[in-house]
C-alpha positions in Angstrom: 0.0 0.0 0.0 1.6 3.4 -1.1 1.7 6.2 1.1 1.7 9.9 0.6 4.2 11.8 2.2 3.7 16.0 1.6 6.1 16.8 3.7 8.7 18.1 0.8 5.4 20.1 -1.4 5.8 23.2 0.5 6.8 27.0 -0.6 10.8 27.1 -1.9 11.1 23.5 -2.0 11.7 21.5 -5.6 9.4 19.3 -6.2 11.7 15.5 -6.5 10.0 12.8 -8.9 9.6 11.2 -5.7 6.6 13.6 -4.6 4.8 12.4 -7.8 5.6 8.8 -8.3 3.9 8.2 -5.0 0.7 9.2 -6.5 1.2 6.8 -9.4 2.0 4.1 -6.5 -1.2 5.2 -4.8 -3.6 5.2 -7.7 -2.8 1.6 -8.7 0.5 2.1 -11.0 3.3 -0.5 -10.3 7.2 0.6 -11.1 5.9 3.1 -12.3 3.4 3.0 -15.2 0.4 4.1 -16.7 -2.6 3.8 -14.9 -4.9 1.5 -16.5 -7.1 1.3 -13.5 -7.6 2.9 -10.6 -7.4 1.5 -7.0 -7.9 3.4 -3.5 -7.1 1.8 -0.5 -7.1 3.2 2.5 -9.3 4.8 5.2 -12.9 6.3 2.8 -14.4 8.2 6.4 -13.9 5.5 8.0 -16.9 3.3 6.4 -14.7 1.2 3.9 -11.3 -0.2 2.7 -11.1 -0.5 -0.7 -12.4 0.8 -3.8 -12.2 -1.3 -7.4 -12.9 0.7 -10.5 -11.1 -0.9 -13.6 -10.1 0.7 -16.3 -12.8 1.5 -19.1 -14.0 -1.6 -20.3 -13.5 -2.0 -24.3 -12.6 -5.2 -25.1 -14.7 -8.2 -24.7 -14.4 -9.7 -20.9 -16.0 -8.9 -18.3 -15.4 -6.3 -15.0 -15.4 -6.2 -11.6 -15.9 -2.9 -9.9 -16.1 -3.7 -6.3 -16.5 -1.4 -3.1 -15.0 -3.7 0.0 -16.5 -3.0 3.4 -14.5 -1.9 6.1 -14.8 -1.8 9.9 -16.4 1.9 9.9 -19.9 2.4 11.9 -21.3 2.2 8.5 -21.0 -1.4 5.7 -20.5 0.0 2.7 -21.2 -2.8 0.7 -22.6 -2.6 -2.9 -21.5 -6.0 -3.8 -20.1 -6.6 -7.3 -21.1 -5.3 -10.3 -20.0 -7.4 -13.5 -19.5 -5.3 -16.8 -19.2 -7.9 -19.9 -18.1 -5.3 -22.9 -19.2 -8.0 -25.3 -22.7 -7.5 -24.3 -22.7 -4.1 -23.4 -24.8 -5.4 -19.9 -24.1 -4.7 -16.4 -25.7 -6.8 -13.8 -25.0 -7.2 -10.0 -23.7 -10.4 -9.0 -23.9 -9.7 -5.0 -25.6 -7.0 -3.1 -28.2 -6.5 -0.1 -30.8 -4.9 -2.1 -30.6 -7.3 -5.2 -31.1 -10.4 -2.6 -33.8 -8.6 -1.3 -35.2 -8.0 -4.7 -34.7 -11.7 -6.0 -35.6 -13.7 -2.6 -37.8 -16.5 -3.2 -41.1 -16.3 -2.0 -42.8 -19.5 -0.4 -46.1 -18.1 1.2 -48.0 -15.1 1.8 -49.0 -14.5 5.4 -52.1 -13.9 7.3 -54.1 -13.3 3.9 -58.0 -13.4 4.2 -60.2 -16.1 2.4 -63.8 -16.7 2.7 -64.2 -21.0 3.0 -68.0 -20.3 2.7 -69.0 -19.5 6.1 -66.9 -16.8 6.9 -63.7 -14.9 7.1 -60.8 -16.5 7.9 -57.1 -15.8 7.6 -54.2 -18.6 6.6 -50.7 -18.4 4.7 -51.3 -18.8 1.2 -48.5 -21.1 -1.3 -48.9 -21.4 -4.7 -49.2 -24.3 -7.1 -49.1 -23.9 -11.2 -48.7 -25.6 -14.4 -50.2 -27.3 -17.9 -51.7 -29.8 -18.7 -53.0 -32.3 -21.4 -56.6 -32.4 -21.9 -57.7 -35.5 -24.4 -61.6 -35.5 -24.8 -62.8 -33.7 -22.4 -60.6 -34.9 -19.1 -57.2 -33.9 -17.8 -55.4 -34.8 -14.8 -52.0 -32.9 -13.7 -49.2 -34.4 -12.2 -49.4 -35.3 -8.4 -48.9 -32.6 -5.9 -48.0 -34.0 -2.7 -48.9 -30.2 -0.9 -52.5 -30.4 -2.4 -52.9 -33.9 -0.7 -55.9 -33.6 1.7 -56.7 -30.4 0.6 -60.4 -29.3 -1.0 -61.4 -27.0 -3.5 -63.1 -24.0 -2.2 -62.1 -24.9 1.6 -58.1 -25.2 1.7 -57.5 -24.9 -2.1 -58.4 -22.7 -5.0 -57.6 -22.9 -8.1 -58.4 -21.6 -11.5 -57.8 -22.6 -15.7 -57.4 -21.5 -18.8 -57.2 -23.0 -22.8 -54.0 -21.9 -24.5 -54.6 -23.8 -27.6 -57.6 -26.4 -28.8 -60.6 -25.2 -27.7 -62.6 -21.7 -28.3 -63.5 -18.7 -26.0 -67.5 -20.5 -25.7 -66.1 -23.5 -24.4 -64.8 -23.7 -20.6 -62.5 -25.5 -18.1 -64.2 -26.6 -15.1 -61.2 -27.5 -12.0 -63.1 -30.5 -10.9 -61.5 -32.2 -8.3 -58.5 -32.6 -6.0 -57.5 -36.4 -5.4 -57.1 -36.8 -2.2 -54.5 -39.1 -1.7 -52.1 -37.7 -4.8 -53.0 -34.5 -5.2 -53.5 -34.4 -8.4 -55.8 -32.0 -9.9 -58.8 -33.0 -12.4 -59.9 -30.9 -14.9 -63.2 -31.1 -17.2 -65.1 -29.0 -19.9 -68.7 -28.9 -20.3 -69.0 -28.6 -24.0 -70.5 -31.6 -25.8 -67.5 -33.1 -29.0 -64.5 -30.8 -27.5 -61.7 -31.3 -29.8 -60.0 -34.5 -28.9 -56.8 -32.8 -27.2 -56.7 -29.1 -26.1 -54.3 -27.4 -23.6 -54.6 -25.9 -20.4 -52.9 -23.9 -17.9 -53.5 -23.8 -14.6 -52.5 -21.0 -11.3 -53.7 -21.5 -7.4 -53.1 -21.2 -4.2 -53.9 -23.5 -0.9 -53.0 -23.2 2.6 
């Protein structure tokens, strides 16, 4: 780690190569050189350590600007943020807020339903997916967190066509097996097209 010394840059003194070779040392030049990049270490009021910040990036590769915390009162941490010039993209590969941003989700909380009867509250998951229909019938794949459950009470779920079958006809959710989980679905229109597709979206607690 280079240090600056001022103590010759004062009134009457010659400035020696010295005095400026330092700062080439301190801004991220070895022997000296030119500086392709620029590095700060150090003390940055106290909050980090080290600063990153390469050199413009014009060749394809990719770049790592990168602000290191230190041991100040405040973590200064941005993570790392990767420049690839053969893209022209810069995306965050570690930070707070990005984590925050992309956290999976595995229920809702304390959401209100109606079973029927009244108001209740329950944390809500989610279950999708597509399915098959051939002649009017279609059965998803087992889902072992739908086992026990019941449409309308602990489980709702809703359908759609995405190919097959027109806007007049409909996809009734019929049933939840209750030892699988599996989820039957039927339409109510009288020589459907042999095979159609359907997706599907609910929730259960």
């Amino acid at each position: 780690m280079a240090t600056l010394d001022p103590s010759n840059i004062v009134n009457g003194n010659i400035i020696e190569p010295n005095d400026i070779l330092q700062l080439y040392s301190a801004l991220g030049s070895t022997n000296p050189g030119s500086i392709t990049g620029l590095v700060m270490t150090g003390s940055l009021d106290g909050s980090a350590t080290s600063i990153i910040i390469p050199s413009p990036a014009t060749s394809t590769g990719t770049y790592y600007p990168t602000l290191v915390p230190g041991v100040g009162t405040q973590n200064l941490e941005i993570g790392t943020l990767e420049y690839n010039a053969a893209t022209d993209t810069l995306t965050t590969t570690a930070s707070y807020a990005v984590t925050a941003l992309n956290a999976s989700v595995t229920q809702v909380n304390s959401q209100k339903y109606d079973d029927g009867s009244t108001i209740l509250s329950g944390n809500f998951k989610f279950v999708a997916g597509k399915v098959t229909m051939s002649t009017g019938t279609a059965v998803s794949s087992a889902f072992l967190n739908l086992v026990g459950k019941t449409l309308g009470i602990d489980a709702f779920i809703t359908a759609n066509y995405i190919s097959g079958n027109g806007p007049t006809d409909s996809v009734i959710v019929d049933s939840i097996n209750i030892a699988t989980g599996a989820i039957t679905f039927i339409n109510n229109t009288t020589g459907s097209p042999a095979v159609a597709t359907i997706v599907f979206t609910g929730i259960y607690i």
